[in-house]
N, CA, C and O atoms as CSV, one atom per row, in Angstrom:
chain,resi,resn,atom,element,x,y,z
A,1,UNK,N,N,19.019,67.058,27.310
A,1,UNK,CA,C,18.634,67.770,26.113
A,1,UNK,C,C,19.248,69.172,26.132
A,1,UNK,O,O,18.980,70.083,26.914
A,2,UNK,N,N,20.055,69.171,25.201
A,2,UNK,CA,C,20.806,70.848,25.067
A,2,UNK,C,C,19.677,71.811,24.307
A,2,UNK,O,O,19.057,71.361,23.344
A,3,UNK,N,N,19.484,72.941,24.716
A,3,UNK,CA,C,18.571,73.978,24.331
A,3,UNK,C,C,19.377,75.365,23.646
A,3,UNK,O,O,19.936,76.246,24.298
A,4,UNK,N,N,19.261,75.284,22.118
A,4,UNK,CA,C,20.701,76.128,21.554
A,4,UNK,C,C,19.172,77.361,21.578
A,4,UNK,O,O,18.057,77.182,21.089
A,5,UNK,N,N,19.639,78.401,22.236
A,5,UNK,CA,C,18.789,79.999,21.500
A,5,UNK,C,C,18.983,80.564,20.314
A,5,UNK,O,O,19.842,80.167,19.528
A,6,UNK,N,N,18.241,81.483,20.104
A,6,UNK,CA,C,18.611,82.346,18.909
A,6,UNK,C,C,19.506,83.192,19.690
A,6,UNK,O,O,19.655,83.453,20.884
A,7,UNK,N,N,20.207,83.627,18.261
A,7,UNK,CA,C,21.096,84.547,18.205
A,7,UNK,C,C,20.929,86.289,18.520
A,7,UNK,O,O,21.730,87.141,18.904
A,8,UNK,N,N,19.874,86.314,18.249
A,8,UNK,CA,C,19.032,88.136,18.230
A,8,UNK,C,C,18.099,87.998,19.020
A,8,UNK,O,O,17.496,86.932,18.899
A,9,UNK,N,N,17.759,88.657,19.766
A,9,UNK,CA,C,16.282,88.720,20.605
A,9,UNK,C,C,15.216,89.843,20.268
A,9,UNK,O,O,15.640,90.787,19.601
A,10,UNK,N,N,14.235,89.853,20.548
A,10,UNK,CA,C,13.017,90.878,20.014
A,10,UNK,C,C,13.689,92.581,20.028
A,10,UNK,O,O,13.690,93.420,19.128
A,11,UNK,N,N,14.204,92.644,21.377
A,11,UNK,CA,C,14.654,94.056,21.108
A,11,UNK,C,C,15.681,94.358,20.269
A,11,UNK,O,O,15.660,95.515,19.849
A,12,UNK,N,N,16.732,93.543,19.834
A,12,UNK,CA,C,17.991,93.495,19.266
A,12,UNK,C,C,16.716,94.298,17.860
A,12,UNK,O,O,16.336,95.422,17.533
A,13,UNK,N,N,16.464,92.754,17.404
A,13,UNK,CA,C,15.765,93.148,15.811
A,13,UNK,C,C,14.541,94.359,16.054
A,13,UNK,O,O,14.226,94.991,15.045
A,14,UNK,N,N,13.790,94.730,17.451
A,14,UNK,CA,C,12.987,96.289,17.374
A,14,UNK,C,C,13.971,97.491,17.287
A,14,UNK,O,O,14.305,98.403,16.530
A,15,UNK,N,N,14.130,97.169,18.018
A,15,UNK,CA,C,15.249,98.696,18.484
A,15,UNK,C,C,16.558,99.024,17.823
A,15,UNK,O,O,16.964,100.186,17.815
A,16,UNK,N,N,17.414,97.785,17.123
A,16,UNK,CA,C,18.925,98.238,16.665
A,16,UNK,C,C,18.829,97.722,15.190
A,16,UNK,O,O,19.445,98.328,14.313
A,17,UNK,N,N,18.165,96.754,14.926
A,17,UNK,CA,C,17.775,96.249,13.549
A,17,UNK,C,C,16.381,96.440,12.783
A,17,UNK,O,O,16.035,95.843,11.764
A,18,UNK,N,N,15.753,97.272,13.398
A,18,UNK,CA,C,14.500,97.538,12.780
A,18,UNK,C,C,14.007,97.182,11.659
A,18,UNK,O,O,13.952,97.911,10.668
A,19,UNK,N,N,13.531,95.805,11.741
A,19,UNK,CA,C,13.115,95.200,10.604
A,19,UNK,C,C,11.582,95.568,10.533
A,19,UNK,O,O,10.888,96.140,11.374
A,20,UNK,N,N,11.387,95.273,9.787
A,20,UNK,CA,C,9.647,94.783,9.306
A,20,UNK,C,C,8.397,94.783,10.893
A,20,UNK,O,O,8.534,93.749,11.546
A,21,UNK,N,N,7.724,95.398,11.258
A,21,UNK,CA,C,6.977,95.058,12.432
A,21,UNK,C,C,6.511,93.831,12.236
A,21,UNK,O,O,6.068,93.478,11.143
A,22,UNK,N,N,6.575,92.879,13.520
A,22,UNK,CA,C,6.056,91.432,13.463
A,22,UNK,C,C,5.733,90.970,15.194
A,22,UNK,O,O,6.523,91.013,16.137
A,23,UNK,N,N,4.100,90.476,15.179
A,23,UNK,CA,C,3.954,90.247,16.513
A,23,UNK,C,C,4.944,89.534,16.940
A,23,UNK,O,O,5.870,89.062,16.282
A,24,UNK,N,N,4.667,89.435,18.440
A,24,UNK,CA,C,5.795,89.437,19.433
A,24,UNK,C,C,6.009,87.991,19.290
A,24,UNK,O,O,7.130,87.734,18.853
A,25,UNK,N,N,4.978,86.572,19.622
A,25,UNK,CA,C,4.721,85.514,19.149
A,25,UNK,C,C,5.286,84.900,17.829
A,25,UNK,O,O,6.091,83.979,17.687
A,26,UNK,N,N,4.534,85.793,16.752
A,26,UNK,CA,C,5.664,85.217,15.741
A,26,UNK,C,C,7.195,85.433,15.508
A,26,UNK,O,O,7.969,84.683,14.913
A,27,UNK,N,N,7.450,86.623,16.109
A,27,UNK,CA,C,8.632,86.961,15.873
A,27,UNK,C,C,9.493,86.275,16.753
A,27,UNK,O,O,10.636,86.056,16.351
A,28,UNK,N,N,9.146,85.877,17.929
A,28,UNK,CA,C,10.042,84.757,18.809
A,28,UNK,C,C,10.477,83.352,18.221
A,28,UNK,O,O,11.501,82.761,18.563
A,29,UNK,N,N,9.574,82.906,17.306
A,29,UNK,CA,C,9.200,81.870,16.662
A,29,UNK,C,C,10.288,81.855,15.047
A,29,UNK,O,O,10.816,80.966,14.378
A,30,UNK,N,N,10.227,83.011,14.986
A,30,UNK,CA,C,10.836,83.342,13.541
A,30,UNK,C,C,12.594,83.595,13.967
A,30,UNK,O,O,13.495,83.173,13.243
A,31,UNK,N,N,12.806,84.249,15.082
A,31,UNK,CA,C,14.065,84.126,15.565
A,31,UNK,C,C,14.669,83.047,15.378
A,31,UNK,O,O,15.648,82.910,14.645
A,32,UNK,N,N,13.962,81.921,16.234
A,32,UNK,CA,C,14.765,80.656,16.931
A,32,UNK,C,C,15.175,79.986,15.137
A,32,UNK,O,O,16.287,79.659,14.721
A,33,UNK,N,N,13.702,79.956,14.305
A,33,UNK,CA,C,13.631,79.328,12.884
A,33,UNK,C,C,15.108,79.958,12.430
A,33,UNK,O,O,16.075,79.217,12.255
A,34,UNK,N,N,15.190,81.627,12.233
A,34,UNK,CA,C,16.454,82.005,11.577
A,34,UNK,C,C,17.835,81.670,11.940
A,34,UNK,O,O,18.889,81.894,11.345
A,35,UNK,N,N,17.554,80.997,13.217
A,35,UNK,CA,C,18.948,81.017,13.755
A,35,UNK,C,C,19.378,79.876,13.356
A,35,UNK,O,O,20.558,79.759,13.026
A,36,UNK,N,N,18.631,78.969,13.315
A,36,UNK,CA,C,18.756,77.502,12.600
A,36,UNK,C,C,18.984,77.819,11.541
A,36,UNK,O,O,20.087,77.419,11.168
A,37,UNK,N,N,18.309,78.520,10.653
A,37,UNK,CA,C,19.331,78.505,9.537
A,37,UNK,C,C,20.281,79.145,9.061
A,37,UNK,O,O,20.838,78.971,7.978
A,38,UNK,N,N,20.605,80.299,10.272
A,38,UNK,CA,C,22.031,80.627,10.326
A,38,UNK,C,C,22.791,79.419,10.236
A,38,UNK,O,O,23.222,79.076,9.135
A,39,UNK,N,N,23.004,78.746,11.237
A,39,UNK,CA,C,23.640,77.453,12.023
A,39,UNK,C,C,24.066,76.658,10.746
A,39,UNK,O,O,25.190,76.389,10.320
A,40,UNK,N,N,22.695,76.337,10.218
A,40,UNK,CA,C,22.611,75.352,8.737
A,40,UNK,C,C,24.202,76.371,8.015
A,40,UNK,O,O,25.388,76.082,8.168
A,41,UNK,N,N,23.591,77.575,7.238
A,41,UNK,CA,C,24.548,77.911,6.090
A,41,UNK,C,C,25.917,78.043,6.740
A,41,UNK,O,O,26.959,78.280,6.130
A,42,UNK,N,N,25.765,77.824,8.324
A,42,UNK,CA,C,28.039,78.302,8.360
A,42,UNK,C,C,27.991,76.580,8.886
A,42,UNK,O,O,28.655,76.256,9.870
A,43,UNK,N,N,27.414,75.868,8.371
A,43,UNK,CA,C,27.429,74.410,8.713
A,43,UNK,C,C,27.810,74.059,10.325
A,43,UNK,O,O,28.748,73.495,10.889
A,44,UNK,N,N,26.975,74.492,10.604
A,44,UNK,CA,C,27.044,74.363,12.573
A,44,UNK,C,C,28.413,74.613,13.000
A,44,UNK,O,O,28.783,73.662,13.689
A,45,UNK,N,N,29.352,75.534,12.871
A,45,UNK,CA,C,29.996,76.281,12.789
A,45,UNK,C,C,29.988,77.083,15.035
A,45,UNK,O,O,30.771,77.301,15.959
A,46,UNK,N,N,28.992,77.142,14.805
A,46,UNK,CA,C,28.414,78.243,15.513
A,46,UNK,C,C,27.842,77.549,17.173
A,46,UNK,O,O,26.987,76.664,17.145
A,47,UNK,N,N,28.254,77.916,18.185
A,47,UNK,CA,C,27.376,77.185,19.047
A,47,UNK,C,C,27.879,79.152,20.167
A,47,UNK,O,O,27.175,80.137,19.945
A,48,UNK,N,N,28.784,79.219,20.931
A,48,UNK,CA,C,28.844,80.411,21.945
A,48,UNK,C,C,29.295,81.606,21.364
A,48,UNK,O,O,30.479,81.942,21.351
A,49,UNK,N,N,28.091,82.447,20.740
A,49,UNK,CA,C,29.154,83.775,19.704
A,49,UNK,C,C,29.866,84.621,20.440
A,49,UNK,O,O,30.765,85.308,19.955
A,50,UNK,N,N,29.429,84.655,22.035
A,50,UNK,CA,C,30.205,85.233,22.852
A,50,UNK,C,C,31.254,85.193,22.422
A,50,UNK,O,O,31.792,86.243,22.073
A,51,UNK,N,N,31.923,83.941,22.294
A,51,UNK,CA,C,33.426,84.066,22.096
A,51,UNK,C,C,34.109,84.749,21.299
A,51,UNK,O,O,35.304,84.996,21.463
A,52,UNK,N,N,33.219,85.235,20.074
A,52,UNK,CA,C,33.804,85.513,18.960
A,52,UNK,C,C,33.523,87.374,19.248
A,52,UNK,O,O,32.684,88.040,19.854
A,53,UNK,N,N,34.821,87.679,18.380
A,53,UNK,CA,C,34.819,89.449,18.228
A,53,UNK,C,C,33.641,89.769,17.928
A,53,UNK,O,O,32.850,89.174,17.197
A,54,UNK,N,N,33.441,91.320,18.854
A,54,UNK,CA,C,32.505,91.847,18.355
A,54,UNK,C,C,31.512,91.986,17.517
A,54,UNK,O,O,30.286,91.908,17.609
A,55,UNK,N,N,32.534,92.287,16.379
A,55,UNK,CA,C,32.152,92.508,14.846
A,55,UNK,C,C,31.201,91.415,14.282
A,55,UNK,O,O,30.189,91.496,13.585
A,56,UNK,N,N,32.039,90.104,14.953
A,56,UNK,CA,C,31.472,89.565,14.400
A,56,UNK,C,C,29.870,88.711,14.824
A,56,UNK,O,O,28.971,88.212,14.148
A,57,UNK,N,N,30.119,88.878,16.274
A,57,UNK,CA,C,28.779,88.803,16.871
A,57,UNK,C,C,27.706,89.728,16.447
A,57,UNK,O,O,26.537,89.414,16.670
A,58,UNK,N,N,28.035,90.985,15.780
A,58,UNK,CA,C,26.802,91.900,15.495
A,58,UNK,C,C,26.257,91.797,14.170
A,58,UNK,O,O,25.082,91.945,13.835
A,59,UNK,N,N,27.702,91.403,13.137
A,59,UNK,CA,C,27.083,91.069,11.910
A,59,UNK,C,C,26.383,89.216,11.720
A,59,UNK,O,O,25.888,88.680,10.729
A,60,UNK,N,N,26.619,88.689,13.064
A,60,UNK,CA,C,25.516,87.245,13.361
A,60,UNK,C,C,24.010,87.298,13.618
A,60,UNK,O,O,23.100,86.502,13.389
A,61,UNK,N,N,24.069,88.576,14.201
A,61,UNK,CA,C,22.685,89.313,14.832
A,61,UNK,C,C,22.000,90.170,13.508
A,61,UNK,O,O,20.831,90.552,13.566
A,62,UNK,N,N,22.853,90.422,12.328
A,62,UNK,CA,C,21.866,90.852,11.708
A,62,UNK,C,C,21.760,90.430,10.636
A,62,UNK,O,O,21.128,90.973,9.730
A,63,UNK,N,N,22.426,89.284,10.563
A,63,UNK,CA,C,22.065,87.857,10.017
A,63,UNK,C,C,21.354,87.230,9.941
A,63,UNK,O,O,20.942,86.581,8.980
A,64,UNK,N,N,20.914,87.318,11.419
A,64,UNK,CA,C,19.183,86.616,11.984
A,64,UNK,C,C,18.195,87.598,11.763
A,64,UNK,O,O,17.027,87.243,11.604
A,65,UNK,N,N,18.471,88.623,11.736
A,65,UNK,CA,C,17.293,89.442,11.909
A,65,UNK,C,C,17.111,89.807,10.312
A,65,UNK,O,O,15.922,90.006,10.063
A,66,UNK,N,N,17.965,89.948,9.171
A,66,UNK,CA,C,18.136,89.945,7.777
A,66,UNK,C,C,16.815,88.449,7.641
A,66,UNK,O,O,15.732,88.625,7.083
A,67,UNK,N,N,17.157,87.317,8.160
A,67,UNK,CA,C,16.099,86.273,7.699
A,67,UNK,C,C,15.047,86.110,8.321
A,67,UNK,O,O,14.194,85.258,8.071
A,68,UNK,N,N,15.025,86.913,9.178
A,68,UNK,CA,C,13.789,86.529,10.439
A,68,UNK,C,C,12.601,87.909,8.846
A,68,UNK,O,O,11.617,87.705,8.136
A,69,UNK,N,N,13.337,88.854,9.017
A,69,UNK,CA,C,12.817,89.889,7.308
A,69,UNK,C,C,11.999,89.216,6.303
A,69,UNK,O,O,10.825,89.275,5.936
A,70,UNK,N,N,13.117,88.509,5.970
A,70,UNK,CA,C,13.210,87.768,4.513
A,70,UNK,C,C,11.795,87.118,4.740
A,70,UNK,O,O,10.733,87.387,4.179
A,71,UNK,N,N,12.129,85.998,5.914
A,71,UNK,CA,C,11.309,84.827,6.315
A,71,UNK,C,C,9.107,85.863,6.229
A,71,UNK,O,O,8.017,85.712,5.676
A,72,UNK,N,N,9.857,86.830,7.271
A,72,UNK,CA,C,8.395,87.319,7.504
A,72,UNK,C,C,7.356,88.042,6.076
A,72,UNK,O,O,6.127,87.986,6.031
A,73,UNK,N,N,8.087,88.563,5.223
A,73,UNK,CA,C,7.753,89.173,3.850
A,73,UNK,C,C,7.533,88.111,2.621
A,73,UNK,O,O,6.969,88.302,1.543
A,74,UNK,N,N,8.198,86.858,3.162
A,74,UNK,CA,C,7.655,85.906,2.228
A,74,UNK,C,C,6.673,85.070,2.510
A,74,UNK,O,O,6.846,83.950,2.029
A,75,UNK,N,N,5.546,85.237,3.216
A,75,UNK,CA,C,4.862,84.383,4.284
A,75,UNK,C,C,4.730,83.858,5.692
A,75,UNK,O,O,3.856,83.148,6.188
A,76,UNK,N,N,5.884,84.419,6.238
A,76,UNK,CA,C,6.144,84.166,7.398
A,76,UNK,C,C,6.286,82.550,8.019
A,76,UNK,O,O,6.639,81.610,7.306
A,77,UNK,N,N,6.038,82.454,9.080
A,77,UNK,CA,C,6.532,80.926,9.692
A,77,UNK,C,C,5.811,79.554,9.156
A,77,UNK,O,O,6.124,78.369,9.261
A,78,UNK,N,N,4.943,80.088,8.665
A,78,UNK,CA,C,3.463,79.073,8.363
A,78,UNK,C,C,4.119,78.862,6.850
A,78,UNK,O,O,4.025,77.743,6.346
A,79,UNK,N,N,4.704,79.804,6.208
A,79,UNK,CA,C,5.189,79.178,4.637
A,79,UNK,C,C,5.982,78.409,4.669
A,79,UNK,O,O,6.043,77.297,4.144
A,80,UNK,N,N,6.830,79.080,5.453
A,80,UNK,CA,C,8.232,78.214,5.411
A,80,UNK,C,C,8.435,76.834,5.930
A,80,UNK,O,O,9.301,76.058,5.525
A,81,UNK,N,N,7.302,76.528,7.137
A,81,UNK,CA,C,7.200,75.369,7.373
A,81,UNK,C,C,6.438,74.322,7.018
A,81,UNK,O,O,6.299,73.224,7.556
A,82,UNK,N,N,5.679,75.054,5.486
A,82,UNK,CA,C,4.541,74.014,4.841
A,82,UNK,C,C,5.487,73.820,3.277
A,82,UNK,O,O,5.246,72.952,2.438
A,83,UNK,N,N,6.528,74.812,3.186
A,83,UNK,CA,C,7.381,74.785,2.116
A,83,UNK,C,C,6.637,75.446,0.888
A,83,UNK,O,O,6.652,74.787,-0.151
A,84,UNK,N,N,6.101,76.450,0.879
A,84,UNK,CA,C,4.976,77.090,0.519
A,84,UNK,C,C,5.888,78.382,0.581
A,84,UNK,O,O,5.626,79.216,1.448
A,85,UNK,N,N,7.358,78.682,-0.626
A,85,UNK,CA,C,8.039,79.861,-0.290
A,85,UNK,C,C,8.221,80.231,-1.639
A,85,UNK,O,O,8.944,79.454,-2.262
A,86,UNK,N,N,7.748,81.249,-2.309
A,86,UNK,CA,C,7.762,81.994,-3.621
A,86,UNK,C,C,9.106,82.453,-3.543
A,86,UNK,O,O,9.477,83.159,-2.605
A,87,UNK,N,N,9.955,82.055,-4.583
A,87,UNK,CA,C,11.194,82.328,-4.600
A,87,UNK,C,C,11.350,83.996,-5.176
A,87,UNK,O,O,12.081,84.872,-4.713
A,88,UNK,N,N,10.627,84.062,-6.060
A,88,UNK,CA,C,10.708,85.322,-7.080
A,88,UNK,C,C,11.634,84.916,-8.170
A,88,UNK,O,O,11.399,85.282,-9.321
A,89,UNK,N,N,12.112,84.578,-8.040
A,89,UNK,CA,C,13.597,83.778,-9.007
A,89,UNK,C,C,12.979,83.876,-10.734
A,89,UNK,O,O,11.851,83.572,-11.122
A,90,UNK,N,N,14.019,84.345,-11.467
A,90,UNK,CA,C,13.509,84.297,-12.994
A,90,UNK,C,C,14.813,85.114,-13.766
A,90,UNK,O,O,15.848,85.526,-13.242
A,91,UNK,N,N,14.463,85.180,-14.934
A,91,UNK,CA,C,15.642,85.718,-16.030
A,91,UNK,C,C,15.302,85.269,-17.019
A,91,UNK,O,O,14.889,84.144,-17.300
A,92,UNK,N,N,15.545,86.587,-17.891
A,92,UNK,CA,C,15.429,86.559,-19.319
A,92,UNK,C,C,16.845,87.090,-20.169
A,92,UNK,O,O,17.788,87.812,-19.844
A,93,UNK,N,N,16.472,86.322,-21.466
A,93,UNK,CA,C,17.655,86.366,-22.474
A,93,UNK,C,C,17.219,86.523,-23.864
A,93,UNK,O,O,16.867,85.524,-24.492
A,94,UNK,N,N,17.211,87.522,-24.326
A,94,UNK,CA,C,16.700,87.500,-25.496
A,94,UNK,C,C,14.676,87.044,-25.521
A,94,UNK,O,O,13.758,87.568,-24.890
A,95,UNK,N,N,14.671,86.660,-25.857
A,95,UNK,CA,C,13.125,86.208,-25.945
A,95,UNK,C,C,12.696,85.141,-25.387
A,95,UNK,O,O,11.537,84.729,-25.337
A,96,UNK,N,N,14.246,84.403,-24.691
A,96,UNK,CA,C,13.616,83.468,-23.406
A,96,UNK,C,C,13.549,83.654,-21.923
A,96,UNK,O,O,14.501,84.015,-21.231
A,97,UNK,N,N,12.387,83.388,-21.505
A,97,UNK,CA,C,12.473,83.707,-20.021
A,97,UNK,C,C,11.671,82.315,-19.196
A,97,UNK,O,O,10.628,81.684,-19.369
A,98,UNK,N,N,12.355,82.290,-18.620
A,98,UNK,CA,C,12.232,81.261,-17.499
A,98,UNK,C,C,11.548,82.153,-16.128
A,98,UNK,O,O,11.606,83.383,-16.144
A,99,UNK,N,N,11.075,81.612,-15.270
A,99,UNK,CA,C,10.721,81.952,-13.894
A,99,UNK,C,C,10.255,80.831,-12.988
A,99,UNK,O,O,9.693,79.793,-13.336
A,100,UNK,N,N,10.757,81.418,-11.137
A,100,UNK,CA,C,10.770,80.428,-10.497
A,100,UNK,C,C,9.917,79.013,-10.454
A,100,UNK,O,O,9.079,78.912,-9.558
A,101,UNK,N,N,10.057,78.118,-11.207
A,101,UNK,CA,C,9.667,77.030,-11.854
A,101,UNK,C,C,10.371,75.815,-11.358
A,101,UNK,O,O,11.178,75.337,-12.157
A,102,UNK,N,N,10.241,75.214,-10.216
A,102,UNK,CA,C,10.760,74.203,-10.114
A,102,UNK,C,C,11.223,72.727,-10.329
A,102,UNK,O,O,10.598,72.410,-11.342
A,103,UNK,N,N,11.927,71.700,-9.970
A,103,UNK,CA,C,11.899,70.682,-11.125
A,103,UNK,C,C,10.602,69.806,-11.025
A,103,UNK,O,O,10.660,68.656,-11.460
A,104,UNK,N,N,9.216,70.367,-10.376
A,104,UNK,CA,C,8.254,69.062,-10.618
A,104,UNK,C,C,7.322,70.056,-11.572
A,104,UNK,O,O,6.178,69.726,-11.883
A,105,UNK,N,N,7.853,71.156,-11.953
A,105,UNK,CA,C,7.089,71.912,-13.060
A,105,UNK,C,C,6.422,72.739,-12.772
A,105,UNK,O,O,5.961,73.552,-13.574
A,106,UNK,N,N,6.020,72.720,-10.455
A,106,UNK,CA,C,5.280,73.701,-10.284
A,106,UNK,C,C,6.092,74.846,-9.654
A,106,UNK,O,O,6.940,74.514,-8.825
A,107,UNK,N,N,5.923,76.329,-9.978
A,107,UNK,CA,C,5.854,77.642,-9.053
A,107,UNK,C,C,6.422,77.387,-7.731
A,107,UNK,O,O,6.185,76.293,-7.219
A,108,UNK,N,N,7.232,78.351,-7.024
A,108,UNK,CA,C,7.637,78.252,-6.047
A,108,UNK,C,C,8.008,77.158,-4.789
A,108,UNK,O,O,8.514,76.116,-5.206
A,109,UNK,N,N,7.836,77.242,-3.366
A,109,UNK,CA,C,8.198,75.778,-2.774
A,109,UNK,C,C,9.389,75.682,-2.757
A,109,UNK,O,O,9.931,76.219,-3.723
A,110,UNK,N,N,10.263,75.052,-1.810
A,110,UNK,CA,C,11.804,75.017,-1.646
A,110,UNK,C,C,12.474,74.273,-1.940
A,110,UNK,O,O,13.681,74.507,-1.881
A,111,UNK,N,N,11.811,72.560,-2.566
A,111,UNK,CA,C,11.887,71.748,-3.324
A,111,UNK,C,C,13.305,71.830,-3.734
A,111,UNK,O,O,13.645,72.251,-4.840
A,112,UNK,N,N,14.232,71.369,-2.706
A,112,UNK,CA,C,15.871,71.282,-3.735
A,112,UNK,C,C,16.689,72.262,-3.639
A,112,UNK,O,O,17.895,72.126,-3.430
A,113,UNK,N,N,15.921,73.658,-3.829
A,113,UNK,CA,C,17.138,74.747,-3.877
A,113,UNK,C,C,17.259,76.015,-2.790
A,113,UNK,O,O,16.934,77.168,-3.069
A,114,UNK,N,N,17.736,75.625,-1.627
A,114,UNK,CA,C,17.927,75.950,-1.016
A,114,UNK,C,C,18.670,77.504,-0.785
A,114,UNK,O,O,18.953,78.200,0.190
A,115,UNK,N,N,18.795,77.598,-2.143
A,115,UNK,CA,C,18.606,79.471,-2.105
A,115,UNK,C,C,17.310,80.319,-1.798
A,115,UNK,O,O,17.286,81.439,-1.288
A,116,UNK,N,N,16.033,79.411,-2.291
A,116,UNK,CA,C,15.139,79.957,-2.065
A,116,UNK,C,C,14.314,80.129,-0.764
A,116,UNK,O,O,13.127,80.450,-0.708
A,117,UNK,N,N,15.026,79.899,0.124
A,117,UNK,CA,C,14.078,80.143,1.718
A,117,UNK,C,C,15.353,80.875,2.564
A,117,UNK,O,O,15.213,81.020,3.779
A,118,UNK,N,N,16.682,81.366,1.863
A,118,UNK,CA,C,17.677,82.028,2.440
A,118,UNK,C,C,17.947,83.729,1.733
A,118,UNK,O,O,18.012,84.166,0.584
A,119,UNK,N,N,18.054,84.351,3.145
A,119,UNK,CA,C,18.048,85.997,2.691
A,119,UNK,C,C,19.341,86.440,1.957
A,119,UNK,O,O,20.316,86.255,2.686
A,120,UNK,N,N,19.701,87.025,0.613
A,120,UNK,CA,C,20.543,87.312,-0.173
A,120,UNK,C,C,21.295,88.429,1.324
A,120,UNK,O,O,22.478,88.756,1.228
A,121,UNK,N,N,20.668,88.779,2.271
A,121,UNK,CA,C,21.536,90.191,3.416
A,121,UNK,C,C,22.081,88.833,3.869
A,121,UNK,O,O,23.267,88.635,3.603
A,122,UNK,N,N,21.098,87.405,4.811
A,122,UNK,CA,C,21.977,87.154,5.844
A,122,UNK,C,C,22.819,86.828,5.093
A,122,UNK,O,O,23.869,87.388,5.408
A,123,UNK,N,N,22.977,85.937,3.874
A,123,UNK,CA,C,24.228,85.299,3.390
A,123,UNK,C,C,25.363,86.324,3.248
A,123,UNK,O,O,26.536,86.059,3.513
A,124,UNK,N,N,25.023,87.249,2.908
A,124,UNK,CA,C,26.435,88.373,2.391
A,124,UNK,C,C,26.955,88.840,3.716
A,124,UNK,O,O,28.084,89.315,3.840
A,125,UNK,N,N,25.554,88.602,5.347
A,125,UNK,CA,C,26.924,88.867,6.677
A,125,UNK,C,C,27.744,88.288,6.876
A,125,UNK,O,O,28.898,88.541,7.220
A,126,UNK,N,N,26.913,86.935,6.560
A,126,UNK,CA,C,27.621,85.551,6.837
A,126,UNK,C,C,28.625,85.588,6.516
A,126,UNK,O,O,29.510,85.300,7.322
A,127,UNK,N,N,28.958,85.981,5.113
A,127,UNK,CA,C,30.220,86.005,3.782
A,127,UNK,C,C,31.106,86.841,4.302
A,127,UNK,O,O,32.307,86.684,4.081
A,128,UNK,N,N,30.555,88.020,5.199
A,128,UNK,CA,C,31.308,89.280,5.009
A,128,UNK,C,C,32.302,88.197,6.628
A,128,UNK,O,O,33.517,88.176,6.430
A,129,UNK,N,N,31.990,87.661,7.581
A,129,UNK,CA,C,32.826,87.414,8.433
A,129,UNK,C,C,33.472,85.819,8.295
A,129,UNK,O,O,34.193,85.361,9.182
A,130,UNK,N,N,33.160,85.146,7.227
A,130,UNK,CA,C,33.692,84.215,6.691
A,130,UNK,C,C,32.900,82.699,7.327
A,130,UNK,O,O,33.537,81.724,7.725
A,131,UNK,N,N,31.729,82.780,7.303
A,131,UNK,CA,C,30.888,81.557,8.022
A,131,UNK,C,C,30.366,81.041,6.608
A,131,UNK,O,O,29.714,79.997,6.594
A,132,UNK,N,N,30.576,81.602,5.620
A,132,UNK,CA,C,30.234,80.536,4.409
A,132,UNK,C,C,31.435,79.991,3.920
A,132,UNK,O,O,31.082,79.661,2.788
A,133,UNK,N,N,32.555,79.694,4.014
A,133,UNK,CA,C,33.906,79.352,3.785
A,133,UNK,C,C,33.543,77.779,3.509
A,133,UNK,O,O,32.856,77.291,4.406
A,134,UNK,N,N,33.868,76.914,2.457
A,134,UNK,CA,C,33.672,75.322,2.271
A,134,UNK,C,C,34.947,75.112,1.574
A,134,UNK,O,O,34.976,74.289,0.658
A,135,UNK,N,N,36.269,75.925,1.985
A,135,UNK,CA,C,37.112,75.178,1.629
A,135,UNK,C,C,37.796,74.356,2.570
A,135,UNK,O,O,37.281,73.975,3.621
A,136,UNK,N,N,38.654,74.151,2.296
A,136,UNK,CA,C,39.524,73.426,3.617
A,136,UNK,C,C,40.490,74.090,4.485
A,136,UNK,O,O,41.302,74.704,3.792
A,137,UNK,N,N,40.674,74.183,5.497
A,137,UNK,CA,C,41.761,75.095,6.518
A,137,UNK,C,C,43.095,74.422,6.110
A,137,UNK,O,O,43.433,73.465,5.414
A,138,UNK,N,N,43.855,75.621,7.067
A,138,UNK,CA,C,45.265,75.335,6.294
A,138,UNK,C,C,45.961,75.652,8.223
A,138,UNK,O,O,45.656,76.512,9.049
A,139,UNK,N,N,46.628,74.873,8.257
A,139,UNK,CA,C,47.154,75.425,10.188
A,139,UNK,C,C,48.785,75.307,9.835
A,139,UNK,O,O,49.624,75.550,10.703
């Protein structure tokens, strides 16, 4: 059985990423969760960041710690794993407005759209070092 870690550890996100205060317990818990879905959005991409430049190991680390944020301000570990995640999501146009309304008609829940349990920061580190890329390589 291979045992993949998170990417950030408690002091990384206390001390250099100062996110949100979050016990020590959940926040270990919320790591390993973010890192998985690091992993998920650069499509397992990712296994020794050692290898990779600097840069880009630090903007991986605050990638995780951007959703470990996200994750903890929207309910923390217990939402996300009952799927119980208020998107906030909505827009208006003229005199119509829609809000996060999903397709079984109810309010929030991750139901399908998988924007809604992902942090608008980690995706844009992700973006910024090219781990959301779905085109095809060229050698």
């Amino acid at each position: 059985m291979i045992i993949i870690s998170a990417f950030a550890d408690k002091d990384y996100y206390n001390n250099f990423y100062k996110g949100v205060k979050i016990e020590d317990d959940d926040l270990n818990a919320l790591l390993e969760r973010a890192s998985d879905i690091v992993r998920q959005n650069s499509i397992y991409t990712l296994d020794d960041i050692g290898k990779l430049p600097s840069f880009m190991q630090e903007n991986l680390k605050k990638a995780v710690c951007a959703q470990v944020e996200f994750m903890e301000m929207n309910g923390g570990i217990e939402a996300f794993a009952s799927g119980n995640v208020s998107s906030g999501t909505g827009f208006s146009i003229g005199k119509f407005s829609m809000s996060g309304v999903n397709s079984s008609g109810s309010s929030g829940g991750i139901s399908g759209k998988i924007s809604e349990r992902n942090s608008p920061n980690m995706l844009a580190y992700l973006e910024a070092i090219g781990f959301l890329y779905r085109g095809v390589g060229v050698k």
